[in-house]
C-alpha positions in Angstrom: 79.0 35.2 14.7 79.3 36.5 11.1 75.9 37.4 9.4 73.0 39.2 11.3 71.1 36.2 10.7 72.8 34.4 13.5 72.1 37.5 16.0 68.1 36.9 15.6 68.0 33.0 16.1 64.4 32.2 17.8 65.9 28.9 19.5 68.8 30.9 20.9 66.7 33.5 22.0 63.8 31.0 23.3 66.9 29.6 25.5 68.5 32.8 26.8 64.3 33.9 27.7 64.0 30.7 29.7 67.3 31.2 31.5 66.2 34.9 32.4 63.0 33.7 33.6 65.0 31.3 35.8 66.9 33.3 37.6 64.2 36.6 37.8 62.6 35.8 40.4 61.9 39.3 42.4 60.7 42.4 40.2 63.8 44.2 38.7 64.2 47.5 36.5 66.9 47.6 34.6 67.5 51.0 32.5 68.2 50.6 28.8 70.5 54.0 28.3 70.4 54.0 24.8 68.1 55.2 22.4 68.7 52.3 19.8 68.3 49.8 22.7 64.5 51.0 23.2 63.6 50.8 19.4 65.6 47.1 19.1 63.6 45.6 22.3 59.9 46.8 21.0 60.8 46.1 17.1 61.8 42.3 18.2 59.1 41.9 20.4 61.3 41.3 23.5 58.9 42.3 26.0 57.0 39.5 24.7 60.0 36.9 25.9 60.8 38.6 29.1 58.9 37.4 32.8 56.8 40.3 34.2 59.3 41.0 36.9 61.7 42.7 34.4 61.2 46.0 34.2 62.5 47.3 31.2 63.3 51.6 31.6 64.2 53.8 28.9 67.3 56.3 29.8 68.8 59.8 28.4 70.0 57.7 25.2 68.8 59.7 22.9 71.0 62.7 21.5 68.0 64.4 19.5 65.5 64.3 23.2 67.5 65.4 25.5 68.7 68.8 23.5 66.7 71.6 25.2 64.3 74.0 23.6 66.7 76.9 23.6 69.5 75.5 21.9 67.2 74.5 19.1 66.1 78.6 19.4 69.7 79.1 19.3 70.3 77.7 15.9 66.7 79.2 14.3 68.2 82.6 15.2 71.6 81.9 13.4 69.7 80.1 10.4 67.6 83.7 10.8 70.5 86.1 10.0 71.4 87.0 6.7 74.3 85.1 5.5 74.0 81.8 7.4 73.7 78.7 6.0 72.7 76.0 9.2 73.8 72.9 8.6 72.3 70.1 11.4 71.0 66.3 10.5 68.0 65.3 9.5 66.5 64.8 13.1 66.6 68.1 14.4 65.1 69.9 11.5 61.9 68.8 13.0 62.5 69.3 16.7 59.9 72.2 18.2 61.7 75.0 18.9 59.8 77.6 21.1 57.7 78.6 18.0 59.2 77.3 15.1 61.4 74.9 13.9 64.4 74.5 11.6 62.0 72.7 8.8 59.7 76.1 9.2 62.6 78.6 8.5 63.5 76.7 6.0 59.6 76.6 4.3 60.4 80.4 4.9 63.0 80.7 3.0 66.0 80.3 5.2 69.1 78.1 4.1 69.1 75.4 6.4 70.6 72.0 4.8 71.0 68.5 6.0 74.3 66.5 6.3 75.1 63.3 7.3 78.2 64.5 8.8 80.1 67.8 10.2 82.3 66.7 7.1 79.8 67.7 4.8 79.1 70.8 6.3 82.8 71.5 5.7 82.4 70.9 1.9 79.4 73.2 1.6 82.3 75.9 3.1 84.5 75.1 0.9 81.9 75.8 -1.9 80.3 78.4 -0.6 83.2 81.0 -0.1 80.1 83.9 0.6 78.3 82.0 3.1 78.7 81.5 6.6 78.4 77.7 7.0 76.8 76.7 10.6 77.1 73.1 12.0 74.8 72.6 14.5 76.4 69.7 16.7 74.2 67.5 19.1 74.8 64.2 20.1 76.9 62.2 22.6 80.7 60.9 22.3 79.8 58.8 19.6 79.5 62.4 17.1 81.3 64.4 19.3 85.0 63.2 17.7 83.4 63.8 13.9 83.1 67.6 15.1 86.1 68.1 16.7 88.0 66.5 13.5 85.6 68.9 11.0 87.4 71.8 13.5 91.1 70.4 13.2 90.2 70.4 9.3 89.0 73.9 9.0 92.0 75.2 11.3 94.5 72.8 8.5 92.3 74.3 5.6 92.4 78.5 6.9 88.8 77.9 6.5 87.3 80.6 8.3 83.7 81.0 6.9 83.1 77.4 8.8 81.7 77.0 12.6 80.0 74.7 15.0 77.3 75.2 17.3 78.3 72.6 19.7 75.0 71.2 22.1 77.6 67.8 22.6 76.8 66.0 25.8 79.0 63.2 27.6 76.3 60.6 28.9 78.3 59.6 32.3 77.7 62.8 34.5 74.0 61.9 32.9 74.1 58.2 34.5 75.3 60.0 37.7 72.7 63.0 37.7 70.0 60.1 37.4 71.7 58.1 40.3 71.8 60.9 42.7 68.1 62.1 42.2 66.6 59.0 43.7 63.3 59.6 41.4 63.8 56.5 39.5 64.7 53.3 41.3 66.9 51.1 39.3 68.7 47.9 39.8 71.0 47.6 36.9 71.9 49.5 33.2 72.0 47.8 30.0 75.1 50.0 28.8 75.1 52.6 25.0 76.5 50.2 22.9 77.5 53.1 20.1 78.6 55.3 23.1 81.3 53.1 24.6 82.5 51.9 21.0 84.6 55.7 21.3 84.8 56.4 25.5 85.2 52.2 26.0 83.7 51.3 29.9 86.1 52.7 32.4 84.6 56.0 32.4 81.5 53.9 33.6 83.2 51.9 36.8 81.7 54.6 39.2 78.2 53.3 38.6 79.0 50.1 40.2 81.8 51.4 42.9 80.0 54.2 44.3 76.3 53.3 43.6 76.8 49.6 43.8 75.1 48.8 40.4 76.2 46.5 37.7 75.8 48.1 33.8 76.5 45.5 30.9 77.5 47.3 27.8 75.2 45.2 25.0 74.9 45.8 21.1 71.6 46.0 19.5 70.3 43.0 17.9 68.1 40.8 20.0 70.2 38.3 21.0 72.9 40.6 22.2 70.2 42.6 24.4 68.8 38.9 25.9 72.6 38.0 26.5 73.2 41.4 28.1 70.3 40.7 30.0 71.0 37.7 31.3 74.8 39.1 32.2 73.1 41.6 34.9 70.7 39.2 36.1 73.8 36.6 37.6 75.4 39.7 38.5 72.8 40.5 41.1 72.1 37.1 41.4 75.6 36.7 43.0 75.7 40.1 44.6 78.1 41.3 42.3 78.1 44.9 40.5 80.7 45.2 37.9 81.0 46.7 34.3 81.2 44.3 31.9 80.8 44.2 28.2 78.6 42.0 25.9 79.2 43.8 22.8 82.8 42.7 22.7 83.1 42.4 19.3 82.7 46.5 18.8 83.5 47.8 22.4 86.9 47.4 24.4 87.8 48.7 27.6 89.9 51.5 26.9 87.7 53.1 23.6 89.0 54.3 20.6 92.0 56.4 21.8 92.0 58.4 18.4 88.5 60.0 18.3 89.2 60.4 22.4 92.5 62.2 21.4 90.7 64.4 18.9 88.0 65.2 21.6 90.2 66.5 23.8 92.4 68.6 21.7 89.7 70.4 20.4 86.5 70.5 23.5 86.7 70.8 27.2 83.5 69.9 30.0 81.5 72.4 30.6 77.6 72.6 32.7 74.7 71.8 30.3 71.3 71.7 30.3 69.6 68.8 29.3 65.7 68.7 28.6 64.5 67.6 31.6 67.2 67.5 34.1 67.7 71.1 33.6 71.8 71.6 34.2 74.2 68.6 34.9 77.5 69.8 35.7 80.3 69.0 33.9 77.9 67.2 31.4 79.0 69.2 28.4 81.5 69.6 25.3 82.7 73.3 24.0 85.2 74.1 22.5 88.3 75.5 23.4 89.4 78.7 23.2 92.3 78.2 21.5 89.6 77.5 18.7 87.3 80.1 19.1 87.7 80.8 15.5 85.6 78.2 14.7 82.6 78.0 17.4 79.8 80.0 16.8 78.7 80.9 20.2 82.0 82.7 20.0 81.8 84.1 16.6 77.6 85.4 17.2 77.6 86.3 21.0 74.4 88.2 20.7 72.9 84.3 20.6 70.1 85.3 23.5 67.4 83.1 24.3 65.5 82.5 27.4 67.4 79.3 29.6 65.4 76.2 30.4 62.1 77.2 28.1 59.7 74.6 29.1 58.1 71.8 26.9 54.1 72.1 26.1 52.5 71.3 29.4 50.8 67.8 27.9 54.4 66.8 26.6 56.2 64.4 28.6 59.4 63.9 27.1 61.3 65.5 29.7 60.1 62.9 32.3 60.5 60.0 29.6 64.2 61.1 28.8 65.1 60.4 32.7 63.1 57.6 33.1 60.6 58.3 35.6 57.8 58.0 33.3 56.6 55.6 29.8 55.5 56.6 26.8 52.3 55.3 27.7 52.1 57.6 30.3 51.5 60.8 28.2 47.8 61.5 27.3 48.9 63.1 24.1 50.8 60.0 22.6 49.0 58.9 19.7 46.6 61.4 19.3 47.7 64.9 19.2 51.5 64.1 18.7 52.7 61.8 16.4 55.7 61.1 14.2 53.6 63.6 11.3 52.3 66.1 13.9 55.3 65.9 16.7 54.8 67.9 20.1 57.6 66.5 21.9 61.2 65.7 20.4 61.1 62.0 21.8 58.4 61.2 19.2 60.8 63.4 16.5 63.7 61.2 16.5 64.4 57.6 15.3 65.9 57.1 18.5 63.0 58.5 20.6 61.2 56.5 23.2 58.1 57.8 22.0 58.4 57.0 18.2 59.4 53.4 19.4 56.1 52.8 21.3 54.4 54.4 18.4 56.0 52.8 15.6 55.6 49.3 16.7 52.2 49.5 17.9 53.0 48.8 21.7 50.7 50.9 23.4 48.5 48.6 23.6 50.6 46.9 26.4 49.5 49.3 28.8 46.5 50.9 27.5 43.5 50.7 24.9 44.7 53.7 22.4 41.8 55.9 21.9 43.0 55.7 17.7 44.9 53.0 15.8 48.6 53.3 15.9 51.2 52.5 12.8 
């Protein structure tokens, strides 16, 4: 397939519907993991296709939800001192903090900048020799190599005034965390498409080895999601649990060995807390210490914040990021948070389950919303 055009055919996505329908004949859930997944299925209307027996999940997919409250307060205190200028994307400016946000220090008058890329954060270095430039680094393997080559750069460059506050996560020990805590019963995964396009799908084979369930790595237009679909249903329907790929035209087996070369020179795992799972070991990226030059923990070890500060008690976003409840589920969804007014950061991000549901008016799948929805 060459245009886009050809990824949305109805007739081909009337068929695949029909062939799900077939073959789903007991109730499943199946998790999409990534964030992207979640906004194609409600912006196409798949739920509309799919028989009532699939149950579609959304996962920890989304790099901007799952970052926890204090590593946010981490990077207002840096954007804080005198000096600093805090670099981040767009996304997070807008994440609640414990009582601010980035977008609020900046309205008071603190330099804090979006970029579309550590890269650009390394320019701003470059042109501001009196500033100490900030990145502030979430996101999963997909960003991850982006930062470590921004660090390789600075270390080639003798840039010194240049650091990165790294919150990277790896989204396997995530899959495993969610696996071993039982709360959410799931028959199958619908794999990160973006994700695997850098780590490839080996590091995924002990989902269906040890747990016995089959993930289908799938892209994101809406015939690759009702293919991928389709891929996990025969799986099960045969009594098979294998990782495959749908998305083969992006994704291959082994990854892309350069960004996972770059990642490993310049990070190492480490335990990290992820909002609402608390800490999943080995779940974490920081950087080395041969490196330390250029990670801020390192350079500003007087970062203190209180660990695992809890989200407003009517958010549910650390329940939605595991799974084990819906958007629909939160009483604040609609009403007191919104993409304007945010509480939680799963309606903050264009990734977010929350924003999904809200965005393409689905809540009206499971409930009457009390007000109209965009």
């Amino acid at each position: 397939m060459k245009y886009v055009s050809e990824f949305r055919r109805g007739d081909v996505a009337r068929a695949l519907a029909a062939e799900i329908a077939r073959l789903a004949t007991r109730p499943v859930k199946l998790m999409e993991v990534c964030g992207g997944h979640t906004h194609a299925i409600f912006k196409f209307g798949l739920p509309s296709l799919l028989p009532p027996t699939i149950d579609l999940i959304h996962g920890p997919g989304c790099p901007v939800c799952v970052t926890p409250r204090d590593k946010v307060d981490q990077a207002i205190l840096l954007a804080r001192r005198p000096g600093v200028l805090l670099t981040t994307y767009g996304d997070m400016l807008r994440v609640p903090g414990s009582r601010s946000s980035l977008l609020q220090e900046k309205a008071r008058g603190a330099d804090v900048r979006m970029v579309y890329s550590p890269l650009d954060a390394l320019r701003l270095a470059e042109q501001h020799p009196d500033k100490q430039v900030v990145f502030f680094a979430i996101g999963f393997e997909t960003t991850a190599p982006s930062a470590a080559m921004a660090v390789l750069k600075a270390q080639t460059q003798h840039l010194r005034n240049f650091a990165v506050l790294s919150n990277h996560v790896l989204l396997p020990p995530m899959l495993k965390a969610i696996l071993d805590s039982r709360e959410v019963k799931l028959d199958a995964f619908i794999g990160p498409g973006h994700v695997s396009t850098i780590i490839g799908t080996r590091p995924y084979e002990f989902v269906a080895r040890r747990y016995g369930k089959p993930l289908v790595v799938a892209g994101f237009e809406p015939l690759d999601l009702l293919q991928a679909i389709l891929m996990l249903l025969r799986q099960l329907q045969e009594g098979r649990a294998e990782v495959e790929i749908q998305y083969t035209r992006v994704v291959k087996p082994e990854g892309n060995l350069l960004a996972l070369r770059a990642l490993g020179e310049v990070f190492e795992p480490c335990h990290a807390r992820w909002r609402g799972m608390g800490t999943v070991p080995a779940s974490g990226l920081k950087i080395r210490a041969r490196y330390a030059a250029w990670d801020a923990e390192a350079r500003y070890p007087d970062l203190e914040v209180p660990r695992e500060v809890a989200d407003p008690k009517a958010c549910e976003c650390g329940d939605i990021v595991r799974g084990a409840k819906k958007p629909w589920d939160c009483r604040i969804i609609g009403t007191a948070c919104t993409p304007q007014t945010p509480v939680g950061a799963c309606m903050v991000s264009p990734e977010g389950a929350c924003a999904a549901y809200y965005k393409y008016g689905r809540l009206h799948v499971a409930r009457a919303a009390p007000t109209p929805v965009g």
